[in-house]
N, C-alpha and C positions, 0 to 999 in steps of 0.2 A: 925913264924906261921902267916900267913892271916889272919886278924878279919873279920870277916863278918856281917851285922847285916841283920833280915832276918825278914821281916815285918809279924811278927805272928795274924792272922785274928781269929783265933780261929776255921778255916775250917780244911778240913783235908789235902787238898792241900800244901799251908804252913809250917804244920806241917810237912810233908815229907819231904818237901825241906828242913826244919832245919834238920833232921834227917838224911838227904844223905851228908847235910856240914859238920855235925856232925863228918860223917864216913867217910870222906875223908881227915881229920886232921885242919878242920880249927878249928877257936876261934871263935865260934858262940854266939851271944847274938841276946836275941828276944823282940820284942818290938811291942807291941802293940799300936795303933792309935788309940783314943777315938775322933769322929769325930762330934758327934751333942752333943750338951745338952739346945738347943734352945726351951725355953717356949712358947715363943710367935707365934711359929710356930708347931703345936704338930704331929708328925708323928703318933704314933699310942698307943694306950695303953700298948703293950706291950713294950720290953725294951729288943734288943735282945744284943744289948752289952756288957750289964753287962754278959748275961749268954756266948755270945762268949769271953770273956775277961779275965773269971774263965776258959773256957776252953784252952783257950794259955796259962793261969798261969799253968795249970795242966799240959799239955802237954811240959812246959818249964822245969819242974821239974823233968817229966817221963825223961825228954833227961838230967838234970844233966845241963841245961848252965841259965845262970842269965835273967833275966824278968823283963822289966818295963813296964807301961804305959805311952804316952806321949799324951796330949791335942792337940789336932788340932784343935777344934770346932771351934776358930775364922778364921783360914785361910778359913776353908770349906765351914763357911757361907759366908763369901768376895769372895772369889776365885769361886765359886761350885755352893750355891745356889743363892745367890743375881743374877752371871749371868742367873740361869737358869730362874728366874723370870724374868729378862730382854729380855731374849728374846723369851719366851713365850709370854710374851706383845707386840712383835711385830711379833707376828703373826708362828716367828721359833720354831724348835721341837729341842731342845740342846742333847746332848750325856754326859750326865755327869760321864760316867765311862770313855770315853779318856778322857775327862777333867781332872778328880780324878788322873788318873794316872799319867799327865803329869805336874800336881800341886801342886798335893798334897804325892804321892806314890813317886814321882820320883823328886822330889823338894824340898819343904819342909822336909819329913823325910829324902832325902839323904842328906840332908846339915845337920841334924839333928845325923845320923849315921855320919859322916867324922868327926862333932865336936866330938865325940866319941870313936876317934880315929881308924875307920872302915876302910878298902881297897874298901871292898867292901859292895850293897844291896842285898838281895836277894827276891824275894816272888817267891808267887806260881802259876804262870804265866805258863801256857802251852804253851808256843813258847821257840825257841833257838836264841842265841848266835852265830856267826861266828864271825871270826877273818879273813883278809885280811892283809899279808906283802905287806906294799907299798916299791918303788924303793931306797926311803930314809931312811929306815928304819921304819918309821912310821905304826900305825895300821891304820886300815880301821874297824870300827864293823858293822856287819851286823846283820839286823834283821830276824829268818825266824822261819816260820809255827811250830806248835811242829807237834811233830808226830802223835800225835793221832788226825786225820781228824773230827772228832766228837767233840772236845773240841778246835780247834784250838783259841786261844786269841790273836794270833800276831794284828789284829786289836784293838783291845780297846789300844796298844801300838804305831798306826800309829803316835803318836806326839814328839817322841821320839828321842831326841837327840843324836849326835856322843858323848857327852860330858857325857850324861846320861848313856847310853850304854857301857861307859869304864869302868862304877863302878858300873855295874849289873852283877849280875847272876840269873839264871832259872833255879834249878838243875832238876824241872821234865818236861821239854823241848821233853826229849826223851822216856817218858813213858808215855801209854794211862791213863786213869783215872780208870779203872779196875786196873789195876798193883800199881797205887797208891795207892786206898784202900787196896788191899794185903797185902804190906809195912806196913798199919799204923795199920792191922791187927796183923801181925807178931810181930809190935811190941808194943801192946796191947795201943796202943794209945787212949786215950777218943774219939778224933774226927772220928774213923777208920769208923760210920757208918753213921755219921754226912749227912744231907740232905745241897746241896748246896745253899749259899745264894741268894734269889732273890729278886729284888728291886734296888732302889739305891745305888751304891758305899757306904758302909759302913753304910748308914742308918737303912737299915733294912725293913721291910715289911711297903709298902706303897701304898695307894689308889693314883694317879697322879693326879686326879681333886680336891679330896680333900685336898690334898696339896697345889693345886694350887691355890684353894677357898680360903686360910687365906692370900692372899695377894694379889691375881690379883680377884675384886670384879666381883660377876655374872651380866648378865647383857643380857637380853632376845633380841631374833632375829630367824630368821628363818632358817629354812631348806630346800632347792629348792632341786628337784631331777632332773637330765641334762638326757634327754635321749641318747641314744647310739649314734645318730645319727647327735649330734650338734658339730661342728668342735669346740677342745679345745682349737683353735686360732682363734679371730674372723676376721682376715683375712686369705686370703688363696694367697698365693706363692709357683708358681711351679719351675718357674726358679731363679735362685740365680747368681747375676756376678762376686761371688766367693765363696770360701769353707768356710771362714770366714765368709760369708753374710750370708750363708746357716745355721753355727753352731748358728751362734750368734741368728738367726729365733729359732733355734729348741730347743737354751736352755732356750727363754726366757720362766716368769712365763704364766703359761696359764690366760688368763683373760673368767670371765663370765660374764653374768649379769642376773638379777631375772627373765625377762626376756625371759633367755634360758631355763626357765624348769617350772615348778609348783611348788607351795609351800605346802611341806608337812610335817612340823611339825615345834615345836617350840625346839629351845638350848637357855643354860643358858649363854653362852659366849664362840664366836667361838675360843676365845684365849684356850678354854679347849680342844679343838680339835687337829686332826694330821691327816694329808694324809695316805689312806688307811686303817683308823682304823670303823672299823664294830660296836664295842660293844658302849652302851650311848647314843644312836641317838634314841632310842625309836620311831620307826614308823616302823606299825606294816603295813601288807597287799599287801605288795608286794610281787610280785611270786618270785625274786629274793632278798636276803639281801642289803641292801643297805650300797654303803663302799662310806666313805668322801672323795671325788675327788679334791678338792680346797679349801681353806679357806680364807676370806676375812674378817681380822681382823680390817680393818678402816672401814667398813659399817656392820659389827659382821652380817656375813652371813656365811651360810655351804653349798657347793655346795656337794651333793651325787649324785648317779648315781648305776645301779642297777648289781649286782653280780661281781665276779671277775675279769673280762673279758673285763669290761668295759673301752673303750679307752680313756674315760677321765683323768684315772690311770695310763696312759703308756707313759714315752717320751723317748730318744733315748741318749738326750748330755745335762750337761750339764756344769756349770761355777763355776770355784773357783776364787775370786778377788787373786790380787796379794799378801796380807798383810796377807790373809788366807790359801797360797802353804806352803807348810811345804816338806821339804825333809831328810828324814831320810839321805839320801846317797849323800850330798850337791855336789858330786862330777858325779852324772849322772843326776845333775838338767841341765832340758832344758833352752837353750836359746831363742829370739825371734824369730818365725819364725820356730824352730824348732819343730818336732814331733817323738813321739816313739809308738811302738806296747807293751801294757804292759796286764794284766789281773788284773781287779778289783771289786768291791763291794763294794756297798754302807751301808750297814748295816753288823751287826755279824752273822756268820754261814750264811750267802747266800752263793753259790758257785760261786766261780770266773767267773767271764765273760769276753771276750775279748771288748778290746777298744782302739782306740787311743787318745795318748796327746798331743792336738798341744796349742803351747805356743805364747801367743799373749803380744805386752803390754796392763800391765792393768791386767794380770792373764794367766789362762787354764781353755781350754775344754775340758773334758772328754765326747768321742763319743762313744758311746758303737755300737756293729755289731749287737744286739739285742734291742727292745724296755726294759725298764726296768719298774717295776711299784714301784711307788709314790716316784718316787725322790720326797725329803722331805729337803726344804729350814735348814739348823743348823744342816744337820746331817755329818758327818764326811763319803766321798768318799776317798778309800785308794786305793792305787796301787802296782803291783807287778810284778817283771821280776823272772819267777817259782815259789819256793817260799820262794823268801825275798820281803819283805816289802820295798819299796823305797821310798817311800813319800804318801803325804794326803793333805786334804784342806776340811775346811768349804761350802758346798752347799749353793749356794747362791740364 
């Protein structure tokens, strides 16, 4: 009988999946992640882990299979959050749930489960599993979309190794999240009406600036607003003496200066800030909202600009360094020189957009056939031939 160990969250997602390994004869054991318990940093007064942590003990017992807790707080704060102060200090916006997963979900506890004596992990992960027979016998695993279009997660897993991959499972891959409450309905689960968790990977409900305030200190600067009409490069090139000259123009970062707009308010520290984000900026009186178009974290300046539309929000291509390409499918990784037609997104639940990858040394550019808005420097660009997952890289 296959051991499985199935990283119980206390949501209801997880619990199904324990519940389908259940039913399908494995040796299921469930293990919960306690992932903060950082004082000096205090997320919020509430305390949702304790109450998600009683609810996988409950729901480990309703299913009959053995339940532990295991400590992570120090990988998470090294691994998770240190980075994420890190590079909010320099100005990036991090993704800390591909992070979590590829660090600490699919890392840490699965070394944690194999000392365990486990085959396999599993969570509760809406994307699937494929398998590939290669000519030598060998597997190929693949990554792809779950079925239900509305919850698809195969992204927050774009860092996801072939090694990691051999020793996972997604048993609700192929079931929408209606059909999953059903299940945990049916089988009178605690979690069955459970509201999903939002916030940080495992943290639990969290303000982002105030988080950010107990480590990266405030620190006063303006807010310039760019009108529509200021070129978000301040040169301008029409002809390019190659495709390369042309991407490498369009993916750089846009530059401004105070300058290019008027100053209309004050921020507490632009490192608190992200491309395309509306709410915080407190400046009232414009006909249109004003969304943060650029951030200039060595002169702690906000450049905004007015309603959604605004061009300052929209570029076309841009750049993964080489150290930050990740290829799930290392075996349809480009070489130099080379380029493929793939569909991608930069962020969770946007819809696929077409683009190409051409592979330079030193990295890739991803071209998108559409402008896109606020490519955002630290966020995770993933890629797809239909829908499998083939690789990702850091925004640079």
């Amino acid at each position: 009988m296959k051991k499985v160990v199935v990283g119980l969250s206390g949501g209801v997602d997880s619990s199904v999946a324990a519940y389908l390994l259940k039913e399908k004869g494995y040796d299921v054991i469930g293990l919960f992640m306690k992932n903060w318990h950082d004082d000096s940093v205090t997320i919020s007064e509430e305390c949702p882990w304790l109450e998600d942590s009683n609810d996988a003990l409950i729901v480990a017992e309703k299913l009959g299979i053995p339940f532990q807790t295991v400590d992570l707080s120090k990988e998470y704060k090294e691994r998770i959050v240190d980075y994420m102060f890190r590079e909010y200090e320099k100005g990036r916006t991090p993704n800390p749930d591909v992070l979590c997963n590829r660090e600490i979900k699919f890392d840490v506890f699965l070394k944690i489960a194999l000392q365990l004596g486990a085959d396999y992990v599993a969570t509760g992960h809406y994307c699937r599993k494929g398998v590939l027979e290669n000519s030598d016998g060998s597997e190929t695993f693949q990554l792809l979309a779950g079925v239900d279009d509305n919850k698809d997660q195969s992204y927050f897993l774009c860092q996801l190794s072939q090694e990691q991959l051999a020793k996972t499972l997604f048993p609700i891959g192929e079931l929408t999240k209606p059909e999953v409450r059903k299940i945990a309905a049916s089988k009178s689960l605690v979690t069955a009406d459970k509201k999903d968790s939002q916030g940080l990977c495992f943290i639990g409900k969290v303000r982002l600036p105030d988080f950010l305030q107990q480590k990266l200190k405030p620190k006063k600067g303006v807010i310039v607003e760019v009108p529509s009409n200021v070129s978000q490069y301040n040169r301008h090139q029409s002809r390019f003496e190659s495709k390369k000259a042309e991407l490498a123009y369009y993916s750089e970062k846009p530059e401004y200066e105070i300058t290019d707009g008027k100053i209309v308010g004050e921020h507490q520290g632009a490192h608190y800030f992200t491309k395309g984000q509306r709410k915080g900026l407190d400046v009232g009186g414009t006909k249109e909202p004003l969304f943060v178009i650029e951030t200039d974290v060595e002169k702690n300046v906000i450049y905004t600009g007015q309603g959604k539309s605004h061009p300052g929000l929209y570029r076309r291509t841009l750049f993964v360094n080489e150290e930050e390409v990740h290829w799930v499918r290392p075996d349809l990784a480009l070489k130099v020189d080379e380029k493929m037609q793939v569909l991608a997104r930069i962020r969770y639940r946007q819809p696929l957009e077409r683009a190409t990858l051409y592979k330079i040394d030193g990295g890739l550019y991803v071209d998108f056939e559409n402008k896109q808005s606020a490519i955002t420097e630290g966020q995770f660009v993933a890629w797809y031939i239909g829908d499998e997952l083939i690789g990702s890289g850091v925004i640079s």
